[in-house]
DOKEKE-415277 format. One record per residue (C-alpha): x, y, z. Coordinates in Angstrom, 1 decimal, padded with zeros to 4 digits. Last residue first. Layout:
<nodes>
{{X, Y, Z}},
...
</nodes>
This chain:
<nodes>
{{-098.2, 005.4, 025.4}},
{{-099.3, 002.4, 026.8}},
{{-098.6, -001.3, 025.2}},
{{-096.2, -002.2, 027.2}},
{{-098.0, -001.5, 030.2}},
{{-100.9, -003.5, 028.9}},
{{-098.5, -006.2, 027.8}},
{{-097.3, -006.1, 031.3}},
{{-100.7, -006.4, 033.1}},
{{-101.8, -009.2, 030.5}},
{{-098.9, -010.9, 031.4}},
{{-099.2, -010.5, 035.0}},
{{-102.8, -012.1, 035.6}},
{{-102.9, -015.3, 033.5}},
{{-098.7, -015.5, 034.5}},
{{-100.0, -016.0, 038.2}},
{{-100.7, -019.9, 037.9}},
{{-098.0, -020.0, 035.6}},
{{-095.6, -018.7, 038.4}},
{{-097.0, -020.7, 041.1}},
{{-096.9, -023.9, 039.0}},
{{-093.5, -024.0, 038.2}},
{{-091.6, -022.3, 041.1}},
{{-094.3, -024.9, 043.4}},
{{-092.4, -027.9, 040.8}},
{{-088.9, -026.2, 041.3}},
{{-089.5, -026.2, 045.3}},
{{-090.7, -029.9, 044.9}},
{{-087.5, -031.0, 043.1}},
{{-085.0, -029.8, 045.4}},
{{-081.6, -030.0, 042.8}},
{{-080.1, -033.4, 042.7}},
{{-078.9, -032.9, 039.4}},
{{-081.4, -034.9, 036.9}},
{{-084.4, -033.9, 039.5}},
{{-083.0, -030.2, 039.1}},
{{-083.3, -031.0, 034.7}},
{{-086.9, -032.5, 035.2}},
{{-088.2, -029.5, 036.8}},
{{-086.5, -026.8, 034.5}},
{{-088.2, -029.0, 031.6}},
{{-091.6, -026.8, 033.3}},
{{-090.4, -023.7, 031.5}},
{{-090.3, -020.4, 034.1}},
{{-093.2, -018.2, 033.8}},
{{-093.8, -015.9, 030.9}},
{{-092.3, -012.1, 031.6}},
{{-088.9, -012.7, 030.0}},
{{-089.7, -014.1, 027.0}},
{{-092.7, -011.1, 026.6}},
{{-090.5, -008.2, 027.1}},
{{-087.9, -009.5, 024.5}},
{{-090.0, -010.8, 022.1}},
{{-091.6, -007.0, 022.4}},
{{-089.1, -005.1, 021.9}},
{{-088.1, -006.6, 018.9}},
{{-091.9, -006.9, 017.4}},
{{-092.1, -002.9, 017.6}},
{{-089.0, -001.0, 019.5}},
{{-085.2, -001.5, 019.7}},
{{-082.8, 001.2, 020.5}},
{{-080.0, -001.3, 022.6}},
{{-080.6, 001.3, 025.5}},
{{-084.4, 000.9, 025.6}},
{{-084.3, -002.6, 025.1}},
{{-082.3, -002.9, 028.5}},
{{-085.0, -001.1, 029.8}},
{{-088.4, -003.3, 028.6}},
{{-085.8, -006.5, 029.6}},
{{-085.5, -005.0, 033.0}},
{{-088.9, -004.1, 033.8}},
{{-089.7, -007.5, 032.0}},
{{-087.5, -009.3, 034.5}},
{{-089.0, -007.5, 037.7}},
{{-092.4, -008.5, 037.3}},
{{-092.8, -011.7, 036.5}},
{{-089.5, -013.7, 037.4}},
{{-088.4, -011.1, 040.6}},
{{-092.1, -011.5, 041.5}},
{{-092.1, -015.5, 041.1}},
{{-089.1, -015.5, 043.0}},
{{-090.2, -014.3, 046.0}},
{{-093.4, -015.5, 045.9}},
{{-092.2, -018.9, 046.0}},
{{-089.3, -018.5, 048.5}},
{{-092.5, -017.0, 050.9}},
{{-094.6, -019.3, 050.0}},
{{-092.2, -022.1, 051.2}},
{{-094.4, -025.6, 050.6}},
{{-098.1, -025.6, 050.5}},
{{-097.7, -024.7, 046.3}},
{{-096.3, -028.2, 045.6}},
{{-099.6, -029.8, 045.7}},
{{-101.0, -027.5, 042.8}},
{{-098.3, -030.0, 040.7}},
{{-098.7, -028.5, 037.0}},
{{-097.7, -030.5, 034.2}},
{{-100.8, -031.3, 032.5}},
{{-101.5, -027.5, 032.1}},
{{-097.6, -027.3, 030.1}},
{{-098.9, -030.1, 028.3}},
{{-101.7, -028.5, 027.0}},
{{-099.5, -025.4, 026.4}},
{{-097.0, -027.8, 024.2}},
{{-100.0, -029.3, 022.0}},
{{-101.4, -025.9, 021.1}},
{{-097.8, -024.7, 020.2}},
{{-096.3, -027.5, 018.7}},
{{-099.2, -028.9, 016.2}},
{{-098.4, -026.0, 013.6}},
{{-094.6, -026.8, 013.9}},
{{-095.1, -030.3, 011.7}},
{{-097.6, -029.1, 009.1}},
{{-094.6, -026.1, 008.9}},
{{-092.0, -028.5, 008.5}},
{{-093.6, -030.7, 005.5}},
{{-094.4, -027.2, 004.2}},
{{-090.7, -026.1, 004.1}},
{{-089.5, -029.3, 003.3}},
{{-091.1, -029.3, -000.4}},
{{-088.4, -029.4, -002.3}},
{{-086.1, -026.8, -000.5}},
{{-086.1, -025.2, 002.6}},
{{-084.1, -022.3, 002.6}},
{{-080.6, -022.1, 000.9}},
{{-079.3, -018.5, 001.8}},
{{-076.6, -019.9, 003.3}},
{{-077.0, -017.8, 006.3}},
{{-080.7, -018.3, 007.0}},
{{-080.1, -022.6, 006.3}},
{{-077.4, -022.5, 008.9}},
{{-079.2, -020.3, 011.5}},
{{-082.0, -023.0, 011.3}},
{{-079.9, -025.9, 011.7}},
{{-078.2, -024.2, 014.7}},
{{-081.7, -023.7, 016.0}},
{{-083.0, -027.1, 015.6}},
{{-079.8, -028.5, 017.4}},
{{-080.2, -026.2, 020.3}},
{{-084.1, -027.4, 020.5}},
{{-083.1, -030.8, 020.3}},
{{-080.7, -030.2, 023.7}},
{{-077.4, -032.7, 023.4}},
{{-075.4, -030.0, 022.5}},
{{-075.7, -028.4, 026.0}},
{{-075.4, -031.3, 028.0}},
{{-071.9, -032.5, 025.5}},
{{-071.4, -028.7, 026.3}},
{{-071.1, -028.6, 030.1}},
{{-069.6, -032.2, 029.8}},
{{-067.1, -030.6, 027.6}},
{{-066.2, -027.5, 029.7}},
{{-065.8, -028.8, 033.2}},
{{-063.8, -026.7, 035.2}},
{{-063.7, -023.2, 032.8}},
{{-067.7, -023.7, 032.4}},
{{-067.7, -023.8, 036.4}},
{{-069.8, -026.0, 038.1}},
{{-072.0, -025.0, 041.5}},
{{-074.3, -027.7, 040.4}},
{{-077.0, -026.8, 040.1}},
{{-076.2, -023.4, 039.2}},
{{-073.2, -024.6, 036.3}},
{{-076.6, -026.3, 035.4}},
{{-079.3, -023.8, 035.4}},
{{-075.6, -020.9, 033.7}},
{{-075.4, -023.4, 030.8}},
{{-079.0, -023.5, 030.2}},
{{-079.9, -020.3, 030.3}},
{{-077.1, -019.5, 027.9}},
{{-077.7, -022.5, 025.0}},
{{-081.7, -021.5, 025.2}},
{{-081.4, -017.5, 024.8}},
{{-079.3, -017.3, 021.7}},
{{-081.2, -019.6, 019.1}},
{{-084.5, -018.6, 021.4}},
{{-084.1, -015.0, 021.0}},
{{-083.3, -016.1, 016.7}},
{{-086.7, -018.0, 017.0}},
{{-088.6, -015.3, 018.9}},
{{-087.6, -013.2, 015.8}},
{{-089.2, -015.5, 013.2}},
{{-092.2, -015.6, 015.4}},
{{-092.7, -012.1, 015.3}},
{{-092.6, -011.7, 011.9}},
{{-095.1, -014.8, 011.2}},
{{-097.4, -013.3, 013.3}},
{{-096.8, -010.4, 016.5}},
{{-100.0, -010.7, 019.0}},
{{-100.1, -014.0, 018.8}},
{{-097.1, -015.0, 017.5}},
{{-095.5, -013.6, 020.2}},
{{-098.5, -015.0, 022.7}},
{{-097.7, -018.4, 021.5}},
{{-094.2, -018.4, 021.3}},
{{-093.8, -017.5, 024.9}},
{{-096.2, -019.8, 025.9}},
{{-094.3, -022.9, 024.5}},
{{-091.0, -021.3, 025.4}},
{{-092.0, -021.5, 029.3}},
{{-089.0, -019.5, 030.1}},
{{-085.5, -019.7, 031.9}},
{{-083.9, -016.5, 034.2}},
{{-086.0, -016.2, 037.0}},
{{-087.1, -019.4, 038.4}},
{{-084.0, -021.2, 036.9}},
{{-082.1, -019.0, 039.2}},
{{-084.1, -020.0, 042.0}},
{{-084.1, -023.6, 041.2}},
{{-080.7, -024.0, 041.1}},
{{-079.9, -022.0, 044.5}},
{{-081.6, -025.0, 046.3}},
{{-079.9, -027.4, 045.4}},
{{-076.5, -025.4, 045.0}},
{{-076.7, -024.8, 048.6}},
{{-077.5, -021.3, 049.4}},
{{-075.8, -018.3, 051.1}},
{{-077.1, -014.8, 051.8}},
{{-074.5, -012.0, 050.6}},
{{-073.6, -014.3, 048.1}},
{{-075.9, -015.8, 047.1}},
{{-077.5, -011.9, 046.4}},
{{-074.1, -011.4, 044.5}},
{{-075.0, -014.9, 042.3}},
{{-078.6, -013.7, 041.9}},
{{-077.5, -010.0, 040.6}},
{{-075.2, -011.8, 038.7}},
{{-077.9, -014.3, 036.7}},
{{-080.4, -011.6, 036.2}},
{{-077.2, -009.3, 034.7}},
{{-076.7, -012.6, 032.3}},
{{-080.1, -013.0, 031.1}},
{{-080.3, -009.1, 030.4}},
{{-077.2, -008.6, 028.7}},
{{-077.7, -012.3, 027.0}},
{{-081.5, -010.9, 025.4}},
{{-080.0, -007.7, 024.8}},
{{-077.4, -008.7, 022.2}},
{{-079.5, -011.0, 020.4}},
{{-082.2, -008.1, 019.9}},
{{-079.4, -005.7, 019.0}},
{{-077.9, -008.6, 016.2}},
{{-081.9, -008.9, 015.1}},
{{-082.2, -005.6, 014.7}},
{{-078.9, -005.7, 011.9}},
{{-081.1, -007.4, 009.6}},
{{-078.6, -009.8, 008.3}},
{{-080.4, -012.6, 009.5}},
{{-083.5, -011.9, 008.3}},
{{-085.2, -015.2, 009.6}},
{{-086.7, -017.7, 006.6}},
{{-084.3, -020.8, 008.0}},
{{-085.1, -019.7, 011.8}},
{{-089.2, -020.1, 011.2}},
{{-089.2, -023.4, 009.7}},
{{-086.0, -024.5, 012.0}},
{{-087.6, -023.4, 015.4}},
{{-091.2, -025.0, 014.5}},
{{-089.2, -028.7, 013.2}},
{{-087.6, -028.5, 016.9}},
{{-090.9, -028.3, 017.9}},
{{-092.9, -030.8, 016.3}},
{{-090.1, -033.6, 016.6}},
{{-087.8, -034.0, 020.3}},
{{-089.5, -031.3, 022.1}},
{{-093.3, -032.2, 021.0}},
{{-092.8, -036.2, 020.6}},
{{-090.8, -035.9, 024.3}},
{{-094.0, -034.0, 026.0}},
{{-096.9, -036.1, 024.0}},
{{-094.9, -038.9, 025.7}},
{{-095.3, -038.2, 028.8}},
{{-098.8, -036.8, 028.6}},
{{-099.8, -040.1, 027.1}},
{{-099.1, -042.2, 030.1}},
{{-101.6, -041.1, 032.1}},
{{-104.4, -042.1, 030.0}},
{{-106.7, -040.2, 027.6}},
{{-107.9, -038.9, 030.0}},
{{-106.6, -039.3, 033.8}},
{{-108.9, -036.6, 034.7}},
{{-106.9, -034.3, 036.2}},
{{-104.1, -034.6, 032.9}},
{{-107.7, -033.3, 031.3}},
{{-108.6, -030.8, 033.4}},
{{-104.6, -029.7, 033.9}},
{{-104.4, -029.6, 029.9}},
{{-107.7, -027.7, 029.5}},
{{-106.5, -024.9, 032.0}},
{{-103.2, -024.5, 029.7}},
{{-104.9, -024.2, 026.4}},
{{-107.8, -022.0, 028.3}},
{{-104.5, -019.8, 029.2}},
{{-103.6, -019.5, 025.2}},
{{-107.1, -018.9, 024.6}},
{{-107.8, -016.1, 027.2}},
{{-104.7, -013.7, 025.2}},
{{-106.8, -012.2, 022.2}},
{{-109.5, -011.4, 024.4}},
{{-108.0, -010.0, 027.2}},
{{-106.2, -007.5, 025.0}},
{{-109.4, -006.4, 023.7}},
</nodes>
């Protein structure tokens, strides 16, 4: 059963690479399909679902609170393990993006999925609180920055993110109690509906099999700490917070979906070593059609 609920989502992806493969309907539509998805139909996904989140519930305030513990004890275990084994920034970039960022797009999808409307609204709030922090801690990695060095152009980069933006929207229309007036609402739910389907073909478009001949070992590697060991934590941590049901399992679920293909294009923008990012990419989404049914079936057991 849960097989059959989850094959869509991965047919998404596989249809993107056939068609990306393909050349149809031209190669530079995938491009732009990407920036018209994380610039418009997205961003207008996170505010439809942020504006209608209960933001007083105080779950949401434990779920918020787990997703940084966990994001930020990923992010020190790597530092100490740098440290114990050094790394340029290059190459330490990518690794840390390989286990602490998210495909959002497939996230989403298998939350709302297996969760609906409630569960979306909650993966909004993870991603209001989740998206700022992974980011901040991929660059200060690429870069081997400090947020106490270099503050503004650490938040100018951060501010400058559409999905950011759509989420601070959102958290101001929840706390004023305003909502979406005048017909808004709708107009940004017809825009949100085309996000998720056209963000996993994308995501297929995206991967680079090429980039899978170079350092299995450092792909495997981190694809395991990514897959498999960042659920195990994220199922614990929610443990110790006390949160179950549709909390739980936003929480689980972002941090058992492969690493977001924008982590690419951000260690290109810094100098990080592209092609390890793209075989981090396409490694772990390759192997997310096998592991994420595994942990939802864990999850799921008594």
């Amino acid at each position: 059963m849960l097989l059959i609920t989850i094959w869509p989502i991965f047919a998404l992806i596989c249809l993107g690479y056939a068609l990306a493969r393909r050349g149809f309907p031209s190669a530079e539509f995938w491009p732009a399909a990407e920036r018209i998805n994380y610039f418009v139909l997205f961003p207008a996904l996170l505010v439809s679902s942020l504006a209608k989140a209960p933001v007083d519930d105080p779950e949401l305030l434990r779920l918020g609170a787990a997703a940084v513990v966990i994001i930020l004890l990923a992010a020190a275990a790597l530092a100490l393990a740098r440290r114990l084994r050094p790394m340029p920034a290059a190459r330490f970039g990518p690794v840390l993006q390989g286990v602490v960022r998210f495909n959002t797009y497939l996230g989403l999808s298998v939350v709302g999925t297996f969760a609906g409307p409630a569960g979306l609204e909650r993966a909004a709030v993870y991603l209001a609180i989740a998206v700022p922090l992974v980011n901040v801690l991929s660059i200060m990695a690429l870069t081997d920055a400090s947020a106490a060095r270099a503050p503004m152009a650490l938040l100018r980069t951060v501010f400058r993110n559409p999905l950011i933006l759509a989420c601070l929207a959102g958290f101001a229309l929840a706390l004023a109690g305003v909502g979406l007036p005048l017909g808004t609402g709708s107009f940004l739910s017809l825009l949100g509906q085309g996000s998720l389907p056209l963000g996993l073909l994308c995501v297929g478009a995206a991967l680079r099999p090429a980039a899978l001949r170079q350092d299995m070992a450092g792909l495997a590697g981190v694809g395991a700490l990514r897959l498999l060991a960042m659920p195990a934590l994220a199922a614990a941590v929610a443990q110790g917070f006390g949160l179950s049901g549709t909390e739980a399992l936003v929480l689980v679920v972002f941090s058992a979906i492969p690493t977001a293909p924008t982590s690419y294009v951000l260690t290109r923008q810094l100098g990080g070593d592209g092609p390890f990012m793209a075989g981090l990419v396409t490694a772990q989404t390759m192997a997310a059609v096998v592991t994420i049914p595994l942990v939802l079936l864990v999850l799921q057991a008594p």
